[in-house]
Biotite code that builds the C-alpha atoms (Angstrom):
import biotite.structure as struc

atoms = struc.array([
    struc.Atom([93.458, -93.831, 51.487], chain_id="A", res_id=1, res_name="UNK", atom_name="CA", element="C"),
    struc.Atom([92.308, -97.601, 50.346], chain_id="A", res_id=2, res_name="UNK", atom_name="CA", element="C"),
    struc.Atom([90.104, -97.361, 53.211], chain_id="A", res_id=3, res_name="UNK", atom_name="CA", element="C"),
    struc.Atom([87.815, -94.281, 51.714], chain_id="A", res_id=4, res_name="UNK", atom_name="CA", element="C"),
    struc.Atom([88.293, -95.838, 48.174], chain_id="A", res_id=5, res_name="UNK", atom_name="CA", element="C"),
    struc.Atom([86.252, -99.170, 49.784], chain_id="A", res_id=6, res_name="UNK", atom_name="CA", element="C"),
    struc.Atom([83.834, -97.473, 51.269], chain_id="A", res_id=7, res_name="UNK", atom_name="CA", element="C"),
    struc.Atom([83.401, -95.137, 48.087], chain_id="A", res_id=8, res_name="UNK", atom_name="CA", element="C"),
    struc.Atom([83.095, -98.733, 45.896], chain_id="A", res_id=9, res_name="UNK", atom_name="CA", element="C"),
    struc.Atom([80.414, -99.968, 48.339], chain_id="A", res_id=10, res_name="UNK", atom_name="CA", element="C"),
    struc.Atom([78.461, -96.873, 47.974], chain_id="A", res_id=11, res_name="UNK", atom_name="CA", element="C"),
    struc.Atom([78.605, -97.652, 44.022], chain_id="A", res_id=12, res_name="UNK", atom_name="CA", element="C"),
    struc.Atom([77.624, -100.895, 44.326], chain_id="A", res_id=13, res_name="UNK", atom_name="CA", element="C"),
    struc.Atom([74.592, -100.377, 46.131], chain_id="A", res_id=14, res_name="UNK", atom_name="CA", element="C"),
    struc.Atom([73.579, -97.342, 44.202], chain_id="A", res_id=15, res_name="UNK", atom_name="CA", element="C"),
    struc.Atom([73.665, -99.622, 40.736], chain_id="A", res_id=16, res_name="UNK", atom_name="CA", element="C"),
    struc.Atom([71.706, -102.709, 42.327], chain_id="A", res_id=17, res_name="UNK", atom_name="CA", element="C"),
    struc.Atom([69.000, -99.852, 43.079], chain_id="A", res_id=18, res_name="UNK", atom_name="CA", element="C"),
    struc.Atom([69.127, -98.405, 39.580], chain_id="A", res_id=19, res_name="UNK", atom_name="CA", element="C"),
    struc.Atom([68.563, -102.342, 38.478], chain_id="A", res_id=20, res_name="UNK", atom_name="CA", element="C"),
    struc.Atom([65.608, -102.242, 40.892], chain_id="A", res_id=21, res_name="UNK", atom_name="CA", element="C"),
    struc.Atom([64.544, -98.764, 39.711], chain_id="A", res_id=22, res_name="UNK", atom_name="CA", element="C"),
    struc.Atom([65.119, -100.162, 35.799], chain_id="A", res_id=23, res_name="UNK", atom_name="CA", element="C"),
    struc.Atom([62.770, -103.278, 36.548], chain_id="A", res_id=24, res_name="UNK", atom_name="CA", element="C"),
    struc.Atom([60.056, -101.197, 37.924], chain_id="A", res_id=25, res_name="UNK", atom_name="CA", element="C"),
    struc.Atom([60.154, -99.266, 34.688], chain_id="A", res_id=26, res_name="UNK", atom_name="CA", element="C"),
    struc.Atom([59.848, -101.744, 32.326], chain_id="A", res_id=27, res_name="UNK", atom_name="CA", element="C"),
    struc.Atom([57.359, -103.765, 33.735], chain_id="A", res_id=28, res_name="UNK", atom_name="CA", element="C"),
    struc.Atom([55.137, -100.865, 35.270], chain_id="A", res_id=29, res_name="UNK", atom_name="CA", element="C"),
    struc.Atom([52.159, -101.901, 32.550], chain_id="A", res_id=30, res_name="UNK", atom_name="CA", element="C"),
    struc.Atom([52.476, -105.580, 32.871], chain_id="A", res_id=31, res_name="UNK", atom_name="CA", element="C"),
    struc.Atom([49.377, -107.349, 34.428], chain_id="A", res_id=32, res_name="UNK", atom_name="CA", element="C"),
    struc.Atom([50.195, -108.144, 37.627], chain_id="A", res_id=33, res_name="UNK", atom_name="CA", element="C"),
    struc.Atom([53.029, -105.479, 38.480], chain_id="A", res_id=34, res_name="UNK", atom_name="CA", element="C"),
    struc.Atom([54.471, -105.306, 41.923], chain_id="A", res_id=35, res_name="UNK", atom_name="CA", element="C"),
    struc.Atom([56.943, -102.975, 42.315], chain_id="A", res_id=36, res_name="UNK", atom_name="CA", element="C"),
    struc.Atom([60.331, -103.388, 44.393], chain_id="A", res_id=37, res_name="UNK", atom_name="CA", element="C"),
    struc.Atom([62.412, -101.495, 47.201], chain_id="A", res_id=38, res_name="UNK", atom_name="CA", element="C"),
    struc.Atom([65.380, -101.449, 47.855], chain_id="A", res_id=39, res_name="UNK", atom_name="CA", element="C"),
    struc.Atom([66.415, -101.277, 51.776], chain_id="A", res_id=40, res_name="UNK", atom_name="CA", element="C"),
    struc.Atom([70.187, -100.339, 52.713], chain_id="A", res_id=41, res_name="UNK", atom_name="CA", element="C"),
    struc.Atom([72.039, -101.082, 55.721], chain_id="A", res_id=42, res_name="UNK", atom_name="CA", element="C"),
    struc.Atom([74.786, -99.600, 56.922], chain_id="A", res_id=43, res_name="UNK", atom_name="CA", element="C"),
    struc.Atom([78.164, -101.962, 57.338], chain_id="A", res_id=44, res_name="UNK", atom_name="CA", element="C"),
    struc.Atom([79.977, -102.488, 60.521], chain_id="A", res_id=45, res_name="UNK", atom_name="CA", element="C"),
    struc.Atom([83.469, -101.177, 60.877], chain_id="A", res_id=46, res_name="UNK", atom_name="CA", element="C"),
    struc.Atom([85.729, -103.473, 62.669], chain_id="A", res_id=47, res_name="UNK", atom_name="CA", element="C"),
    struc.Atom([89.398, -102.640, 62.947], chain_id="A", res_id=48, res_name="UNK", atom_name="CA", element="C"),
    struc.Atom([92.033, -105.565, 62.272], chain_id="A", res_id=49, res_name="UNK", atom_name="CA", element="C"),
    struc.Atom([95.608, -105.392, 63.209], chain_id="A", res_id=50, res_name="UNK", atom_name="CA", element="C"),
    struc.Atom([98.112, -107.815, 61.441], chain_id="A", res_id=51, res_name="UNK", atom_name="CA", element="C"),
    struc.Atom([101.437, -108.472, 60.017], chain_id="A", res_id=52, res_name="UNK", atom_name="CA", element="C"),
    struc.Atom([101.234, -105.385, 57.803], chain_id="A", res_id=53, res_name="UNK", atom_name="CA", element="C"),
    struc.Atom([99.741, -102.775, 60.154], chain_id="A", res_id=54, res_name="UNK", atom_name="CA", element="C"),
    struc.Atom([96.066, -101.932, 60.962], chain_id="A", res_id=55, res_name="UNK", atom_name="CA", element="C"),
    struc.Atom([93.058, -102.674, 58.186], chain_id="A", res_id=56, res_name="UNK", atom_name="CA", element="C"),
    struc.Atom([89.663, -101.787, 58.411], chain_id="A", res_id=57, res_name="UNK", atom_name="CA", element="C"),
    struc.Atom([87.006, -104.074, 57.623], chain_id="A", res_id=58, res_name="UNK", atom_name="CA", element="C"),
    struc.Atom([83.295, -103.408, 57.166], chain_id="A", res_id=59, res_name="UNK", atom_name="CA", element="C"),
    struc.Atom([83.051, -100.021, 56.328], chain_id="A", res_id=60, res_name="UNK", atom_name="CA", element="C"),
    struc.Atom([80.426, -98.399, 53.811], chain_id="A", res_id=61, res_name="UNK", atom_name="CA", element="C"),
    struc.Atom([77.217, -99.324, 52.766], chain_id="A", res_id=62, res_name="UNK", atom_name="CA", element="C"),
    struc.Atom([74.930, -102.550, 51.819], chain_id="A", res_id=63, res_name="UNK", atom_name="CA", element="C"),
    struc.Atom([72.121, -103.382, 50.329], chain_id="A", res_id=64, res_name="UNK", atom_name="CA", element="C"),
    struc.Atom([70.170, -105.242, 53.061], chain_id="A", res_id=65, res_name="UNK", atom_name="CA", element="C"),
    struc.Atom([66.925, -106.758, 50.938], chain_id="A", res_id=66, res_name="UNK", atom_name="CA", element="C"),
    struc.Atom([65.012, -105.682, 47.783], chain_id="A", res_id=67, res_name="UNK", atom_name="CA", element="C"),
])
C-alpha cells in the first residue's frame, strides 16, 4: 500500500512543478523577450531492497527530468 501512495506523491509532484512552468509562461507571455519553458519527465527506476523489515521498493513513479 505505501508503495502506490509513493508513486501517487511523485506523480503530484511533478504535475505541480509543470503547473509552475505552465504559470510562468502565463505571466510573462507579453514580456519583451519571452521564451517559453517545457517541462520533460522521466520515468523512475524501480529497484527492489530487502532488509531487516521485509522487502521495500525504491524508485518507483515519475520525475521531472529538465525544464
Amino acid at each position: 500500500m505505501s508503495s502506490s501512495l509513493n508513486i501517487g506523491t511523485t506523480g503530484l509532484a511533478a504535475s505541480e512543478k509543470q503547473m509552475d512552468v505552465i504559470g510562468n509562461n502565463l505571466a510573462n507571455a507579453n514580456t519583451v523577450g519571452f521564451k517559453a519553458a517545457d517541462t520533460y519527465f522521466a520515468s523512475m527506476l524501480s529497484q527492489s531492497l530487502s532488509g531487516g523489515g521485509g522487502a521495500a521498493s525504491v524508485g518507483q513513479g515519475v520525475g521531472v527530468a529538465a525544464v
